[in-house]
DRENDOKOL-197062 format. One record per residue: residue in three letters; x, y, z of N, C-alpha, C in turn. Coordinates in steps of 0.02 Angstrom, whole numbers, plus 32768, in hexadecimal, padded with zeros to 4 digits. Example, Ala and Ser with C-alpha at 12.3 -4.5 7.8 and 13.67 -1.06 7.14 Angstrom:
2
Ala82947EE4818682677F1F818682947F5B8186 Ser82827F90816282AC7FCB816582858002818A 
REM end
This chain:
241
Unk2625825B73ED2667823D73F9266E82287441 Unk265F825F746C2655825474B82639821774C9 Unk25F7821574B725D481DF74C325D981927493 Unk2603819774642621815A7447265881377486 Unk2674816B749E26A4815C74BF26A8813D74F5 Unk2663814D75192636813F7553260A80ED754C Unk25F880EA751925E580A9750E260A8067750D Unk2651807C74D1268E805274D42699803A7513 Unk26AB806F755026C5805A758E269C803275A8 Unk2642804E7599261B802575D326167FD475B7 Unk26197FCD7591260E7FA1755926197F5B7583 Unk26747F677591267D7F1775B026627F0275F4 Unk26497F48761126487F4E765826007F0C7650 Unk25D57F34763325867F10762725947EB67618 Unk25B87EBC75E725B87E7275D325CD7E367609 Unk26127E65764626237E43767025E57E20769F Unk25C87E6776A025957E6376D225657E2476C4 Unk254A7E22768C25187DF5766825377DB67659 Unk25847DA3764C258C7D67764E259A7D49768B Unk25B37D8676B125A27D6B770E25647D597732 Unk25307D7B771524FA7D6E771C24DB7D2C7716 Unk24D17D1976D424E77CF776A624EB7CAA76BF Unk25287CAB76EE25687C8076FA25347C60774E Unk25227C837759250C7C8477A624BF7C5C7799 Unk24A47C7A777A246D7C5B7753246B7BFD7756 Unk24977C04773A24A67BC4771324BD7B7E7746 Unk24EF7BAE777624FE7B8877AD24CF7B7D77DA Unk24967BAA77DD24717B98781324427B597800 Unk24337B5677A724177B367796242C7AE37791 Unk24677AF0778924817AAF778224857A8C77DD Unk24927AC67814248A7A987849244C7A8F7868 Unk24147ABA785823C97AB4787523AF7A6C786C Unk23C87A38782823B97A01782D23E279E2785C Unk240979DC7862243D79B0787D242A79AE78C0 Unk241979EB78DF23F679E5792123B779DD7921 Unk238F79C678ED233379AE78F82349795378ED Unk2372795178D3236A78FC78C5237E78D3790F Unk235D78A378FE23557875792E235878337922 Unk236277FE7940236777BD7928231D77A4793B Unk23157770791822C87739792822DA771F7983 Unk2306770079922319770879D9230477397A13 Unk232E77677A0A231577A47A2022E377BA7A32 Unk22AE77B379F2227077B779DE224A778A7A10 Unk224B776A7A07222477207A3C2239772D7A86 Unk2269773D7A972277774A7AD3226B77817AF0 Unk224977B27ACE223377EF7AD921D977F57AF4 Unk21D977AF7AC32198779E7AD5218377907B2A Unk219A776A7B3D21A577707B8A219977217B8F Unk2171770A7BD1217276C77BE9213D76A27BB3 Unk210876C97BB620D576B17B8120D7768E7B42 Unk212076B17B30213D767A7AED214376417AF1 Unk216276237B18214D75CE7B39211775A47B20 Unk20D575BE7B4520AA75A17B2D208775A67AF4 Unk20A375D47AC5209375E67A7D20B975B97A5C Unk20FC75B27A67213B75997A44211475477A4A Unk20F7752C7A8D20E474ED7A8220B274DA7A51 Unk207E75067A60202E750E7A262043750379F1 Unk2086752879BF2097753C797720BE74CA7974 Unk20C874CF799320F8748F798820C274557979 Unk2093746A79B8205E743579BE2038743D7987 Unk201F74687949200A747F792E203A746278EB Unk204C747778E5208E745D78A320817413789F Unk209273F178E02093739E78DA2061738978B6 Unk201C739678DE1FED736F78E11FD473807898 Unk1FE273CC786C1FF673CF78452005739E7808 Unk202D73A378002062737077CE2053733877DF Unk204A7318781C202F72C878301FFA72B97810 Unk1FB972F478201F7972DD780B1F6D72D677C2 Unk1F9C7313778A1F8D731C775E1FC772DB7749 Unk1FF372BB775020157294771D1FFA72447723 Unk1FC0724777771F95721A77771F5A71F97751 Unk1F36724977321F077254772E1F04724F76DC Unk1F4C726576C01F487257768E1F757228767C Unk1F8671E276901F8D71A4767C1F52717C7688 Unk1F42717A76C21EFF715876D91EB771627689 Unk1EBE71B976681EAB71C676391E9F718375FD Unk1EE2716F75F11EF7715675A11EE3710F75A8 Unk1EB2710F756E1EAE70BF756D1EAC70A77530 Unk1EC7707775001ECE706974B71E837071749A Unk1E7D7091745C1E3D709B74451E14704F7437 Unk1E3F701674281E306FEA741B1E0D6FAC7467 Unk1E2A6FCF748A1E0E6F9F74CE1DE86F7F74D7 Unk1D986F9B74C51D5B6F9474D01D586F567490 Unk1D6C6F7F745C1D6B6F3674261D8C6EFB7427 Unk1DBD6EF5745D1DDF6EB374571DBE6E96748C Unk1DA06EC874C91D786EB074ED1D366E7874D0 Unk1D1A6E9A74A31CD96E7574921CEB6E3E746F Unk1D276E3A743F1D4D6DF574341D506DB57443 Unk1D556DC674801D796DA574C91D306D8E74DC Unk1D0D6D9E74EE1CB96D9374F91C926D6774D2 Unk1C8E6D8574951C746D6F74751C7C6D2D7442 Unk1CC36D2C74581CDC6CEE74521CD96CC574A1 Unk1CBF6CCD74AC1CC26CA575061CF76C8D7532 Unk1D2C6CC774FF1D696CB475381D676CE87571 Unk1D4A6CE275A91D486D0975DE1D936D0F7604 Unk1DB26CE1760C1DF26CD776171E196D15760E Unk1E206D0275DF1E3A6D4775991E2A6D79759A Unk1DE96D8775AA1DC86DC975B11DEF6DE17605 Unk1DE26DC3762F1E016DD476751E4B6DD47686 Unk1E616DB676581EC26DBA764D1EC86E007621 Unk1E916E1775EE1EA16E5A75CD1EA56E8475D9 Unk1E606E81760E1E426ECB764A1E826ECE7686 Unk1EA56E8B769E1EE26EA876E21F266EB576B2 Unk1F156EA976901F686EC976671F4D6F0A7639 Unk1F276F3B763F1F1D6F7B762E1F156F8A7659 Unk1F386FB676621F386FE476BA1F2F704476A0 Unk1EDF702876B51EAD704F76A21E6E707576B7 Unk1E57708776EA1DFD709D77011DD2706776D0 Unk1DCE705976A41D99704976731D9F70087679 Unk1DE56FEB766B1DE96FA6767D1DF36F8176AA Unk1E016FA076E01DE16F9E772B1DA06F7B772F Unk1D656FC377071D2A6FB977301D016F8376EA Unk1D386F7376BD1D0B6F4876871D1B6EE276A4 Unk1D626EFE76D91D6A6EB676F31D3C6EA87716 Unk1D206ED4774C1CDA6EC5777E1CA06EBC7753 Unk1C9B6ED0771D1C4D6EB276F51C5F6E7F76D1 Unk1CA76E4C76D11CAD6E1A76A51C9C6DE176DC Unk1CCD6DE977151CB26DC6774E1C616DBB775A Unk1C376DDA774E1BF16DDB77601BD46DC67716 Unk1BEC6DB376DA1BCF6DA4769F1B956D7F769D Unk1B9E6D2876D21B666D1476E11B1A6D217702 Unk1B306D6477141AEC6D7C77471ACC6DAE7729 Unk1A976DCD77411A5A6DE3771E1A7A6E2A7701 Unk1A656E5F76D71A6F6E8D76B91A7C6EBD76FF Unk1A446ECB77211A536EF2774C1A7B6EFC7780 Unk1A856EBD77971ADA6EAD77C51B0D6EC477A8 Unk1B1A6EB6775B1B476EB6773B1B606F267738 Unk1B226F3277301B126F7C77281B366F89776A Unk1B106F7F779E1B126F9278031B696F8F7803 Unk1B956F5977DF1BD76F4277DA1BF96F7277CE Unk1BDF6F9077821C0E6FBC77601C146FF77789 Unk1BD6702877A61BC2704D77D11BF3703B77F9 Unk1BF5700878151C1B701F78651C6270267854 Unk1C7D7004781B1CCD700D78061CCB705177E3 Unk1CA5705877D51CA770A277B01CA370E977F7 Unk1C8F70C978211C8E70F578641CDA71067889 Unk1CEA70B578781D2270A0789F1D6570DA7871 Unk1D6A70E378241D9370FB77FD1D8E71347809 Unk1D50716178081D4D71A078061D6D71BB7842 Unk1D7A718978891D8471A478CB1DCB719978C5 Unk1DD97179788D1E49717578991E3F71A17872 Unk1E2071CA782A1E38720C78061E33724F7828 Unk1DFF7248785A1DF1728178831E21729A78CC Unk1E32725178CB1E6C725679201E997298790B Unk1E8272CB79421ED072F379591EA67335792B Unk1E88732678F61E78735678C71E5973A7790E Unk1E407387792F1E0073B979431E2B73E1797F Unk1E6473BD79831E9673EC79B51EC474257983 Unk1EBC7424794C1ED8746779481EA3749B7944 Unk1E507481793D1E1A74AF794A1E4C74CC798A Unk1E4674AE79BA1E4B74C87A0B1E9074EC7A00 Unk1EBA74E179E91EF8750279DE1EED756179C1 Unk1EBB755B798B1EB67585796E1E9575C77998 Unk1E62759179D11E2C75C179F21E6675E07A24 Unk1E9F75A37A461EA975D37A741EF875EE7A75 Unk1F1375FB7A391F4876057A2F1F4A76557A37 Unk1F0476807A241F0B76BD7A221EFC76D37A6D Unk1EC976AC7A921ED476C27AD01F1B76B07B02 Unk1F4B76947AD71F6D76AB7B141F9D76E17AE3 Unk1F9876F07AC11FB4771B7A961F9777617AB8 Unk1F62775C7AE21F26779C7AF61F4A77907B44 Unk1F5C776E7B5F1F7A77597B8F1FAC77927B96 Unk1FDB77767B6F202B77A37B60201D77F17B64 Unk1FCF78067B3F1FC878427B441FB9784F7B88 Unk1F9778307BB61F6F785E7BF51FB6785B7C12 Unk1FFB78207C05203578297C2D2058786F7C40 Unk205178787BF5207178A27BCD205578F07BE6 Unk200678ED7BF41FF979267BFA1FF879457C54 Unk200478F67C81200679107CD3206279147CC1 Unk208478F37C9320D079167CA020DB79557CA1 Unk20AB798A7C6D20B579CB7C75208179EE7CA7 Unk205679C97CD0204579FE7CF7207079F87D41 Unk209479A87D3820B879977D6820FF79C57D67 Unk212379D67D3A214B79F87D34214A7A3B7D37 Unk21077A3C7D2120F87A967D3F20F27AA77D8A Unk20C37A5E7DB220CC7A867DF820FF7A827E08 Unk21317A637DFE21787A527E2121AE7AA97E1B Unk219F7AAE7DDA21D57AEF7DD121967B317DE2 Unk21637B3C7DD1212F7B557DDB213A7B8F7D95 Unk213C7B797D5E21637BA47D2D21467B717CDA Unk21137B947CCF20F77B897C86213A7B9B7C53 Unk21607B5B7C3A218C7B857C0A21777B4E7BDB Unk21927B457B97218C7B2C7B5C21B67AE27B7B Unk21EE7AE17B94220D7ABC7B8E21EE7A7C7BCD Unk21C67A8B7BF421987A707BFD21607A437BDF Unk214F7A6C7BBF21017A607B9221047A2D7B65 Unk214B7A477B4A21557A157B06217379DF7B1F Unk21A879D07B5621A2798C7B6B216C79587B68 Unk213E797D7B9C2102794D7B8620CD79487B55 Unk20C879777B3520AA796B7AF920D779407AB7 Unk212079517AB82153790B7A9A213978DF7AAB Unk213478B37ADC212178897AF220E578657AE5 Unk20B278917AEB206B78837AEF2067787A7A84 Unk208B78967A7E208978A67A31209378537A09 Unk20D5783E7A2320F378047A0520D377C57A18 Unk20AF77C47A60209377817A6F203577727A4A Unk203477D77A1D1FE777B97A301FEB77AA79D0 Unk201277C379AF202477A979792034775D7974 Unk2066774679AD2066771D799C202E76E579A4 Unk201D76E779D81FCF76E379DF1FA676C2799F Unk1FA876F3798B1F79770979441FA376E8791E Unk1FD976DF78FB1FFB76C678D71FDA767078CA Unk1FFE7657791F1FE07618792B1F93760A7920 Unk1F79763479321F3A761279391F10761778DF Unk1F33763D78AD1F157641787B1F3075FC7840 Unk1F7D75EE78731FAB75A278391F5E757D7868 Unk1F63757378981F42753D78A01EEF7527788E Unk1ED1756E78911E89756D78631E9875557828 Unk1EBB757777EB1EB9756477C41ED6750F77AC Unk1F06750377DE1F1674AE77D61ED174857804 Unk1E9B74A5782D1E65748578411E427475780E Unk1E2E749D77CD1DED749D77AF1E1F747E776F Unk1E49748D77631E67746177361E6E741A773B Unk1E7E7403776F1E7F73B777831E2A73A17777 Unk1E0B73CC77991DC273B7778A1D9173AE7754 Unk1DC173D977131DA373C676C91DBE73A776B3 Unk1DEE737376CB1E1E732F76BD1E0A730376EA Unk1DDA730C770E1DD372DE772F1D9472C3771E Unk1D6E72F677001D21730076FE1D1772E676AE Unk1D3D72DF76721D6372C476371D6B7271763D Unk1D92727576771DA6722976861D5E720676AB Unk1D43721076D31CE271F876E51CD671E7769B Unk1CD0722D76791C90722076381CBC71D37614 Unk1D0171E0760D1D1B719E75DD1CFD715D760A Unk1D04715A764B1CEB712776651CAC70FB766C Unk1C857142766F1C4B7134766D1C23710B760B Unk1C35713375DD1C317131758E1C4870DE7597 Unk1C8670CE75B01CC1708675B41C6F705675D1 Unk1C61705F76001C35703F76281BEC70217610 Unk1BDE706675DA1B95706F75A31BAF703B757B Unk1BE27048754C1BEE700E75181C076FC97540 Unk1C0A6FAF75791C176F7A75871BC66F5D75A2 Unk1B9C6F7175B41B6D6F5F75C01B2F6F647589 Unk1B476F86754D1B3D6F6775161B376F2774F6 Unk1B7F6F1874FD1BA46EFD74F31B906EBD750A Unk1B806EC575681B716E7E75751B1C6E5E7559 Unk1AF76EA175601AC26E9E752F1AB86E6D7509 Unk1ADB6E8D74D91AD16E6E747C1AF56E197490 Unk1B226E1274B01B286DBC74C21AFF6D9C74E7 Unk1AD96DB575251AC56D9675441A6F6D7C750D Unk1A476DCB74E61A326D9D74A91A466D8E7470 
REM end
């Protein structure tokens, strides 16, 4: 009975305790985020001066980007029928026609099929040497700009490695000054060193992968040119016997 009696009393005491507990818990949890978040701002500016010339790389990177690839794939498209209205045009001996067809497709292929219509009268191999050099001339407008996001990619992480050595004389710089190893030290510059070498890395992996991508669209667009070039010199072939 004693000890029924003893429990009753303790009873609410415990529960107070545990939903106070409880209660405290909960609050700490709900503000521990509120003080880790941070804005993307923030973030970048934490980075230090070094962001600058990262922030330019990512831009320069993006452009040349989207430029090369919406270049690379129009320059791409050419009507499947081309080549056949081409030989049309030939083989009916309207050359005229043939050279009014090739500047109104705005194309790599019909580009370099206008320089071997121009040369129709001259020997096979001129005509060949022709296509070659327009075919030189195309590959060097699909390739422009391409080979600078190589360089983007190589050196986006070194200065991302940059940010770190900043990062790492800020804390030995801050240590001789107070002469006092504390955390709040350390992690300054390792924050620091942290965000620029990521970003670093960030950049330099968009831009590898938009390097070698442009380059199997670019390397796609050659072979069509080159194939465009085979069947036109076919082509002048079978007319010329």
């Amino acid at each position: 009975m004693f000890h029924s009696i003893l429990l009753q009393a303790a009873t609410p005491t415990v529960t107070a305790v545990v939903a106070d507990t409880a209660k405290k818990i909960a609050d700490a949890a709900a503000a521990a985020p509120a003080e880790a978040q941070m804005s993307l701002i923030d973030l970048v500016k934490s980075g230090g001066p070094i962001m600058y010339p990262l922030g330019l790389l990512s831009l320069i990177a993006v452009y040349f980007f989207i430029e090369r690839y919406l270049f690379i794939k129009r320059s791409a498209k050419m009507s499947p029928n081309f080549v056949d209205s081409l030989r049309d045009f030939i083989h009916n001996n309207n050359i005229d026609a043939a050279k009014a067809f090739c500047k109104n497709t705005d194309s790599p292929q019909a580009r370099i099929m206008l320089k071997g219509i121009t040369k129709l009268n001259k020997p096979i191999n001129e005509i060949e040497t022709s296509l070659e050099n327009a075919g030189r001339i195309e590959a060097y407008k699909l390739e422009k700009n391409v080979n600078l996001l190589g360089i983007i990619a190589g050196i986006a992480p070194m200065f991302g490695f940059i940010g770190t050595i900043l990062g790492v004389i800020k804390i030995f710089y801050n240590i001789s000054l107070d002469n006092n190893i504390s955390i709040g030290h350390i992690s300054g510059g390792l924050y620091e060193k942290m965000i620029t070498s990521a970003t670093g890395l960030a950049i330099g992996i968009f831009a590898f992968i938009a390097y070698h991508w442009l380059n199997v669209m670019v390397n796609a667009a050659i072979k069509n040119m080159e194939v465009s070039s085979i069947d036109f010199m076919e082509m002048i072939q079978e007319e010329k016997h």
